[in-house]
C-alpha positions in Angstrom: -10.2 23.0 -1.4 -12.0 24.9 1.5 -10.8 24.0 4.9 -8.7 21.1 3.5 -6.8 22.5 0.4 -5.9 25.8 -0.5 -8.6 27.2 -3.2 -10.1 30.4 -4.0 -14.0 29.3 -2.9 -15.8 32.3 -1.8 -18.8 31.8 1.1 -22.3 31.8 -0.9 -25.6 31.4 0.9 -27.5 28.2 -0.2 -30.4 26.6 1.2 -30.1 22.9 2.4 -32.1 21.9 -0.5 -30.1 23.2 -3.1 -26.7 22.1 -4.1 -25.3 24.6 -7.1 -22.2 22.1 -7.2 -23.9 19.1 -7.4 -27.1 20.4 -10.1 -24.7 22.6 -12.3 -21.8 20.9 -12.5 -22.0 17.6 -11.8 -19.6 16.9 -8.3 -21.5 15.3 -5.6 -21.6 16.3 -1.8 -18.9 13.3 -1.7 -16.6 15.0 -3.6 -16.5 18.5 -2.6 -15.0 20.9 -2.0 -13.5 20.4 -5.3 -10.0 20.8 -6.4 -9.7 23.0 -9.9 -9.3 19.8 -12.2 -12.8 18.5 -10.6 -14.4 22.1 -10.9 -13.3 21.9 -14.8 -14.1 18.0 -15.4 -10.5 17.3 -16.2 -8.1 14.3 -15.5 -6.5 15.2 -12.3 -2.6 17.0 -13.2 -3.8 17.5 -16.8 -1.6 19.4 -18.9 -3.7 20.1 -22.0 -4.0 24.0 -21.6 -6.4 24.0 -24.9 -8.6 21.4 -23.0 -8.3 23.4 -19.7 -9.4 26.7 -21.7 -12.1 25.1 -23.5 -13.7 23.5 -20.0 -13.4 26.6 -18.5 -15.3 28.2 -20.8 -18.2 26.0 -21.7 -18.9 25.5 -17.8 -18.6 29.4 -17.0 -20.8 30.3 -20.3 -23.4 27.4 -18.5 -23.0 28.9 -15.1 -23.9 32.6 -16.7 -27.4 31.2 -17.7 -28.6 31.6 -13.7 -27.3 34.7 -13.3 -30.6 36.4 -13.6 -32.2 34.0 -11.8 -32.8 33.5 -7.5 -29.8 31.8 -7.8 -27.6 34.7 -8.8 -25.7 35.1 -5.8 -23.9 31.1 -6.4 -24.3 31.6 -10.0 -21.5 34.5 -9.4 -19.5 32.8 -6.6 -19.3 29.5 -8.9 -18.1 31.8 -11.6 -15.4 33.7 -9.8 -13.9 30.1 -9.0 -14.0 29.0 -12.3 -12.2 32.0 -13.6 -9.4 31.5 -10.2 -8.7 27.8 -12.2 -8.5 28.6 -15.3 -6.3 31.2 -14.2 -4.3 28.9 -12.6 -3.6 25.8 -14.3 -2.8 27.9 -17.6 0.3 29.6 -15.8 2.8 27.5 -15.7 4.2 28.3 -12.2 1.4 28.8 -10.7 0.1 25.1 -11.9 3.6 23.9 -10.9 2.9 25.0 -7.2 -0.4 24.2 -7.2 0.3 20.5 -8.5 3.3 20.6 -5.7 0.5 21.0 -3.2 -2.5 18.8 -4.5 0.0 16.0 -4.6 0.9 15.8 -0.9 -2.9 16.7 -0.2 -3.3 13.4 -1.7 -1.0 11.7 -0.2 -2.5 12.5 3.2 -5.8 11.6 2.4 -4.8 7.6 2.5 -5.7 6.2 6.5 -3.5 5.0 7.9 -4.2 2.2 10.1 -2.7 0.8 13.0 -0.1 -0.7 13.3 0.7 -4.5 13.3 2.7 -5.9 16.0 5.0 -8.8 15.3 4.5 -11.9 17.3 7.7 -12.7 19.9 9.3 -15.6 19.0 8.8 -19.2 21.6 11.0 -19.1 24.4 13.4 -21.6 24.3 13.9 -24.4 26.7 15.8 -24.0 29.7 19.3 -25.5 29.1 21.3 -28.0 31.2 24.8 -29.2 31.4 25.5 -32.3 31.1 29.0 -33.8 31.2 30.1 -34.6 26.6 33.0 -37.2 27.4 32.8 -39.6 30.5 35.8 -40.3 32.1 36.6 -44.5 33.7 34.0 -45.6 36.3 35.2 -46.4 39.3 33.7 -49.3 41.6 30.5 -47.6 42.7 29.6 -46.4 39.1 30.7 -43.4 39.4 32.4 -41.3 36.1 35.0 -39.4 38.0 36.3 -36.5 35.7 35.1 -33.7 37.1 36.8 -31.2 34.2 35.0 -33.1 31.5 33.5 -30.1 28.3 29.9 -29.9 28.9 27.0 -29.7 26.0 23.9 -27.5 26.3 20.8 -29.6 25.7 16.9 -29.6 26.8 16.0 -30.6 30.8 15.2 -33.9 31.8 15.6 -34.9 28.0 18.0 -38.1 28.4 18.5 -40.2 32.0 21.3 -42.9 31.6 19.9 -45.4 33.5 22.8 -48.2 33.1 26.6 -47.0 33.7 27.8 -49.6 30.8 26.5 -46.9 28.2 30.1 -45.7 26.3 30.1 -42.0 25.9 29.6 -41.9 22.4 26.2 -43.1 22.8 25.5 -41.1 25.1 26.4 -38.0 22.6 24.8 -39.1 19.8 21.4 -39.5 21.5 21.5 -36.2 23.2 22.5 -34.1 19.3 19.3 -36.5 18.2 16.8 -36.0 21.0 17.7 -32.3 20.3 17.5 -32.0 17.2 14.0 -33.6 17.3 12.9 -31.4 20.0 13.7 -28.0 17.8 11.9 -29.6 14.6 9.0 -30.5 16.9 8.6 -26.6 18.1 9.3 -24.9 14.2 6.6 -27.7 12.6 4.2 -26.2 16.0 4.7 -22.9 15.4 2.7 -21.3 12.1 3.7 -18.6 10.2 2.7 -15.1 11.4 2.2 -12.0 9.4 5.0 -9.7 9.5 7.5 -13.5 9.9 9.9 -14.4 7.1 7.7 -17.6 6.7 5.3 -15.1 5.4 6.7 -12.9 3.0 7.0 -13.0 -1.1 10.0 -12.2 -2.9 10.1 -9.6 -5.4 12.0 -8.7 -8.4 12.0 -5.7 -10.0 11.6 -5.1 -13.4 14.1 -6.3 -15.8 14.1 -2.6 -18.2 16.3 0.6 -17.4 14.2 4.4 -16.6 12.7 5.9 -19.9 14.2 9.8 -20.5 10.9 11.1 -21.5 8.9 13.1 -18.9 11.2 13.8 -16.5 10.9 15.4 -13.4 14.5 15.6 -11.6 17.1 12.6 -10.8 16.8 10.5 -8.0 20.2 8.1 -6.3 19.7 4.2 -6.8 21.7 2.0 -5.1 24.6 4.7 -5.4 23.6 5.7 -9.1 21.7 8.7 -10.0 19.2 7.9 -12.5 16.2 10.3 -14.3 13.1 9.7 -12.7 10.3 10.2 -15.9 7.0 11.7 -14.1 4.8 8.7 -13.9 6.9 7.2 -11.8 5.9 7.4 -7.9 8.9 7.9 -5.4 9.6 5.9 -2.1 9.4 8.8 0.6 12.2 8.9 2.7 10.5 7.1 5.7 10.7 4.0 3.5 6.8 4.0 2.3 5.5 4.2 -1.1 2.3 5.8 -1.6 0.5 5.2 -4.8 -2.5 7.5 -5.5 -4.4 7.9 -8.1 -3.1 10.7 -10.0 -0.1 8.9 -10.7 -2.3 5.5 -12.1 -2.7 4.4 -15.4 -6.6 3.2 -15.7 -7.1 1.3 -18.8 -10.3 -0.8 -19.9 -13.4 -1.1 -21.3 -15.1 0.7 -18.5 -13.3 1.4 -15.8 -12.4 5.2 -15.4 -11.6 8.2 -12.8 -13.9 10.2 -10.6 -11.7 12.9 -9.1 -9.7 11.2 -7.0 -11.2 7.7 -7.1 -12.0 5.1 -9.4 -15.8 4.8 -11.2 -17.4 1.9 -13.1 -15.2 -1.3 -12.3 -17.4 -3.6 -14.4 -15.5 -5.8 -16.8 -12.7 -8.4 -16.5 -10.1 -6.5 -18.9 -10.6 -2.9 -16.3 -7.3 -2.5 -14.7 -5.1 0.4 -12.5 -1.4 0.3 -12.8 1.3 2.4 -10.9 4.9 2.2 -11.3 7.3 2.6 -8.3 11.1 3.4 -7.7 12.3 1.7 -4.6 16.1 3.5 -3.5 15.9 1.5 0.3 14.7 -2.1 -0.1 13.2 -4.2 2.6 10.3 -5.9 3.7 6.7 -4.3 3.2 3.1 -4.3 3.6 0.6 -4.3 1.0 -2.6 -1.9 2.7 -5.3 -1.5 -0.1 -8.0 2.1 0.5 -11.4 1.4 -1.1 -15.0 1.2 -0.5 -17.8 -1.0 -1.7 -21.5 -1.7 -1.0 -23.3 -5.5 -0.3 -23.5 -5.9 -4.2 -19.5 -6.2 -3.7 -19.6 -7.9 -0.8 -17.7 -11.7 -1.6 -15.6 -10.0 -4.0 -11.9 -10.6 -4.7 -9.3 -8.6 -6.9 -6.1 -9.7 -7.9 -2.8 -7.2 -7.0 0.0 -8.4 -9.3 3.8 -7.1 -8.2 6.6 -7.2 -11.4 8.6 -10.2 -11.2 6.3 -12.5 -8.7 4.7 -15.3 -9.8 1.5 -15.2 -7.7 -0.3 -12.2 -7.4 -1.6 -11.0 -3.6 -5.6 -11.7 -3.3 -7.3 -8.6 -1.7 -11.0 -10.1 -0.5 -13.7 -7.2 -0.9 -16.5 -6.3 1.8 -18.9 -4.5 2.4 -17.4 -1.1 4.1 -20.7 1.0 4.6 -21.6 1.8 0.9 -19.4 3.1 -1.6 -18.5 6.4 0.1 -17.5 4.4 3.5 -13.8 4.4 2.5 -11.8 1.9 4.7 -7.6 0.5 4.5 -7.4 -3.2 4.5 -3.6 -4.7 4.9 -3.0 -7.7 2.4 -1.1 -11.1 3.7 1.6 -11.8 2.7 4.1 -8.7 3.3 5.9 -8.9 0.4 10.2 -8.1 0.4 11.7 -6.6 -2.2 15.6 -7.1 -2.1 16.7 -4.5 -4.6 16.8 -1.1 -6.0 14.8 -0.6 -9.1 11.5 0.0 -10.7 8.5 -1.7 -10.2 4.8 -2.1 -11.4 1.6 -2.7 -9.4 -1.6 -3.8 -11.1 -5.0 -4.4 -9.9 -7.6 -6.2 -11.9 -11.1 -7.9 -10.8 -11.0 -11.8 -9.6 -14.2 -12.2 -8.7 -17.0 -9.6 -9.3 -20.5 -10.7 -7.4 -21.9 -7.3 -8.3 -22.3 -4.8 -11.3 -19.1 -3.1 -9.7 -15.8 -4.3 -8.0 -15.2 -1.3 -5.6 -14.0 2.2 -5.4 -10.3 2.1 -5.3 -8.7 5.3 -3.4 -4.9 4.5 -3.2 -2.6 1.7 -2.2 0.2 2.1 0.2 3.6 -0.5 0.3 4.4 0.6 3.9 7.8 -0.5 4.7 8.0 -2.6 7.9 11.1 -3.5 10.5 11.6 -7.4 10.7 13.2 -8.6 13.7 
């Protein structure tokens, strides 16, 4: 796709005015330069080569109608990309490779922003010794065992002030004065994002790998298991990156637009990825979208398999919906096992005609200390 993904666009000289893209085949100055599934109006990795032939040819037999025209110099150059896609996607290895390709194009495409530091824990109070078991007092009050064990507790914390206290008392107020002191600091302290306060547990799905559409194994927790192909990997970094070629949009309205999401209107409109985790650990939730004012005050709902409450993921304005921005999500969320796992997203609260345009999701995989 021009400078960005490999393609077979030729240069053609067009005015400023005039977008042959945008009036003849329907993709917007947003979405090009077009991968072949956009030039052909197809569900991104389609497979249907009936469909891909039939596309092809109604949009080149469209294209030929401004040949003869002032615009015959695009009409041409529109044409000779068309007939490189077809060509493509109805090989078999050549749509292999090219899939291979447009998948970690995809990939890239999510922002990443930067990232969160964890917060240093308190530093804790400077220790003193102070002697555990008292030996006799002599005449001037005086505890004279100098080899008496000695217990660690907080400075200027407990002051005998009478030498008829027994030892025992003395211990047990020093464990209790300490012991108040350390549940004094945790109550003061709040949770932090990216602290184990702050993280949700969750479980993967209770249901073993279907065999149908599979693209190659894959080890789990010492097993190697078949990985069917609408199931998204965990990279070997640790992340998983969910795009949405590998979604499953389903609703009343809700559909794709290339490489995003178009018409989030109704209640029952909902995206769903499913995930194979091979290193567990902890992880943050970082959501890529856009919206306009009308969503501004928005909320959706991100449901993980096994966990009770979903994550909420506030919506705001980001510029329009072509301003595409990556929001993290609190809490991070740990998952403790190999397995598989769903991700769903679905509208909570909708202010405007449309929830957002949803670009990706990313479960980023984050070192806990």
């Amino acid at each position: 796709m021009g400078a960005e993904f490999p393609s077979q666009r030729v240069a053609m000289p067009m005015d400023d005015s005039f977008d042959p893209y945008d009036q003849w085949l329907g993709i917007p100055p947003s979405e090009q330069p077009a991968h072949y599934y956009r030039l052909l109006g197809l569900p991104i990795f389609s497979a249907d080569a009936e469909k891909i032939q039939s596309e092809a040819d109604r949009r080149m037999l469209h294209v030929r109608t401004f040949q003869l025209g002032k615009r015959s110099q695009a009409s041409q150059a529109i044409l000779n990309e068309l007939a490189a896609a077809r060509v493509c996607l109805l090989s078999p290895e050549s749509k292999a490779r090219y899939d291979a390709a447009l998948s970690e194009w995809l990939a890239s495409k999510l922002p990443v922003p930067p990232p969160v530091v964890l917060p240093e824990a308190p530093p804790l109070l400077r220790e003193k010794s102070r002697a555990l078991l008292p030996a006799e007092e002599n005449d001037a009050g005086q505890f004279s065992n100098p080899t008496a064990p000695t217990l660690a507790v907080p400075q200027q914390v407990f002051t005998p002030r009478k030498s008829s206290y027994s030892g025992w008392t003395i211990i047990v107020c020093v464990i209790a004065i300490t012991g108040v002191a350390l549940g004094v600091l945790r109550f003061r302290q709040p949770p932090k994002v990216g602290t184990l306060e702050g993280v949700a547990e969750v479980r993967p799905v209770p249901s073993t790998l279907p065999a149908s559409g599979q693209t190659g194994n894959a080890d789990l927790g010492g097993k190697t298991v078949t990985v069917p192909s609408e199931v998204v990997l965990q990279s070997e970094q640790g992340d998983v990156n969910l795009h949405l070629a590998r979604a499953r949009v389903s609703g009343s309205a809700l559909k794709l637009a290339g490489e995003t999401t178009a018409d989030w209107k109704n209640p029952d409109d909902e995206v769903q990825w499913q995930f194979l985790i091979r290193k567990p650990g902890f992880f943050r939730v970082i959501v890529t979208y856009a919206a306009d004012s009308a969503s501004d005050g928005g909320s959706a709902r991100l449901t993980l398999s096994g966990r009770q409450q979903p994550l909420t993921m506030p919506i705001r304005d980001t510029g329009g919906r072509e301003t595409f921005v990556s929001d993290q999500l609190n809490p991070m969320v740990m998952i403790d096992k190999s397995g598989r796992y769903t991700l769903s997203i679905k509208a909570a609260q909708k202010p405007g005609e449309q929830l957002m345009t949803l670009r990706g999701v990313q479960l980023r995989r984050a070192p806990v200390r």
